[in-house]
C-alpha positions in Angstrom: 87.4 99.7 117.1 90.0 101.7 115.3 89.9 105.7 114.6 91.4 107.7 112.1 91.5 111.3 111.1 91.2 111.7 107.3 91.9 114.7 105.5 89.9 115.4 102.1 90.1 118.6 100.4 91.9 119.8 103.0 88.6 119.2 105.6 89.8 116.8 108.0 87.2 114.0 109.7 87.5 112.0 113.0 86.5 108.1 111.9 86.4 105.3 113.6 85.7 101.7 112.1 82.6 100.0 114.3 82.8 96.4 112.9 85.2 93.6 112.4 86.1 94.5 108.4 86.4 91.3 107.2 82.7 91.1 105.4 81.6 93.2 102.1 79.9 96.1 104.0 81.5 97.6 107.5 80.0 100.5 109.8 81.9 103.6 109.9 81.5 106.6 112.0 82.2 110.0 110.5 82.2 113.0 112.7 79.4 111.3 114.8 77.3 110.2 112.0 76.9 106.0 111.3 77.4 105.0 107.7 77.8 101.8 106.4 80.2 101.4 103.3 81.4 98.5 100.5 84.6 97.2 101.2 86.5 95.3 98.9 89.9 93.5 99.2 93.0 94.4 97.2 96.1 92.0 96.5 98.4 93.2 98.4 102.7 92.2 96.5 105.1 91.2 99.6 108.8 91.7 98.9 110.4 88.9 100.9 113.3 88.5 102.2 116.8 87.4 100.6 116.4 83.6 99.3 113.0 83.6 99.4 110.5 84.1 96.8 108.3 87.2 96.0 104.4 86.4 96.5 101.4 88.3 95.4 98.6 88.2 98.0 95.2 88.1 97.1 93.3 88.7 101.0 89.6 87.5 100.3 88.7 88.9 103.8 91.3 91.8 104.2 89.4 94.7 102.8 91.3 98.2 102.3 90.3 100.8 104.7 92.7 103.5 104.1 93.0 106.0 101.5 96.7 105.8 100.2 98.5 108.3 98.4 101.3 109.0 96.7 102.6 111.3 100.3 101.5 108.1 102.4 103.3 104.9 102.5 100.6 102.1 104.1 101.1 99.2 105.8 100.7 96.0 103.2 100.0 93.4 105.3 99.6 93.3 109.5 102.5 92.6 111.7 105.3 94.4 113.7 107.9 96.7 112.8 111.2 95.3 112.7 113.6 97.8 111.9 113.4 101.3 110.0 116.2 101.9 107.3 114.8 105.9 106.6 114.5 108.7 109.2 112.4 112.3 108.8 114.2 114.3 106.3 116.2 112.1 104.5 115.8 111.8 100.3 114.7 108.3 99.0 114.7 106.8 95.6 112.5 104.6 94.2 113.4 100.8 95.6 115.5 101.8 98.8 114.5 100.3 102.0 112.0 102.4 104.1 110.4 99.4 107.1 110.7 95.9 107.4 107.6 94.3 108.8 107.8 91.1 110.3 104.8 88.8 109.8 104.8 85.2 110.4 108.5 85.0 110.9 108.9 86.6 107.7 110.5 89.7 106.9 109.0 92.0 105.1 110.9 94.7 103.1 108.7 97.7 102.4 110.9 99.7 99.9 109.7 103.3 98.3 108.1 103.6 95.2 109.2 107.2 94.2 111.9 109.6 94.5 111.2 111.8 97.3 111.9 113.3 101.0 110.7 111.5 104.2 108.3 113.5 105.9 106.6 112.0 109.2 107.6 108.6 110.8 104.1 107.1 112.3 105.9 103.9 113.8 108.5 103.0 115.9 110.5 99.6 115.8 108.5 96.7 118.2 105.5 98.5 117.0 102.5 96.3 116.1 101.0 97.8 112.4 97.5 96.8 111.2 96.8 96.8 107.4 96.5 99.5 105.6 98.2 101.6 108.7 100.0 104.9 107.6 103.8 104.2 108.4 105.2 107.3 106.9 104.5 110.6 105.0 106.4 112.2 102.2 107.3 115.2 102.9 106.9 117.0 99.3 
């Protein structure tokens, strides 16, 4: 089981994820109350490392369980941290290294997307990262 606090409209809510979420519909708890939800599965693009080719993942079974934002950089794909390139405070532009994942003896690059400033750091190197994990917040 894995929990989370979400924040909504400012209204933040304790969840935690009852099932395996690898069907179309999962059980989630919110604030103590059972619900069960539609999942679906996003493809998911993988920067790999040098020499190697790009690849777009389609994950039948993988469903998205996090809400993403344009403050919130999620993990793409399951595996462990490898190294961090950015640390709290520090300005990013769009394609600079943030976290390098590995997964399968792959690297993973996880580069920003925006300019911006890094807020929190939610992993640590050696860290094992589910999908859809938050790694970091920006800061503005």
């Amino acid at each position: 089981m894995r929990r989370y606090t979400i924040t909504l409209e400012g209204q933040a809510f304790d969840v935690a994820v009852l099932d395996n979420p690898r069907g179309e519909r999962v059980r989630v708890e919110v604030d103590g109350e059972v619900f069960e939800v539609g999942v679906e599965a996003v493809p998911v693009v993988v920067e790999a490392s040098a020499g190697e080719a790009a690849s777009t993942v389609a994950p039948s079974a993988t469903p998205k369980l996090s809400v993403a934002t344009d403050n919130t950089v999620v993990a793409p794909l399951p595996g462990v941290i490898k190294s961090i390139a950015v640390r709290s405070g520090q300005e990013v532009a769009p394609d600079d290294e943030l976290i390098v994942i590995e997964a399968m003896k792959m690297d993973n690059v996880i580069r920003a997307t925006r300019m911006g400033t890094v807020g929190t750091l939610h992993v640590t190197e050696g860290r094992q990262v589910a999908y859809g994990e938050p790694m970091l917040d920006y800061a503005d």
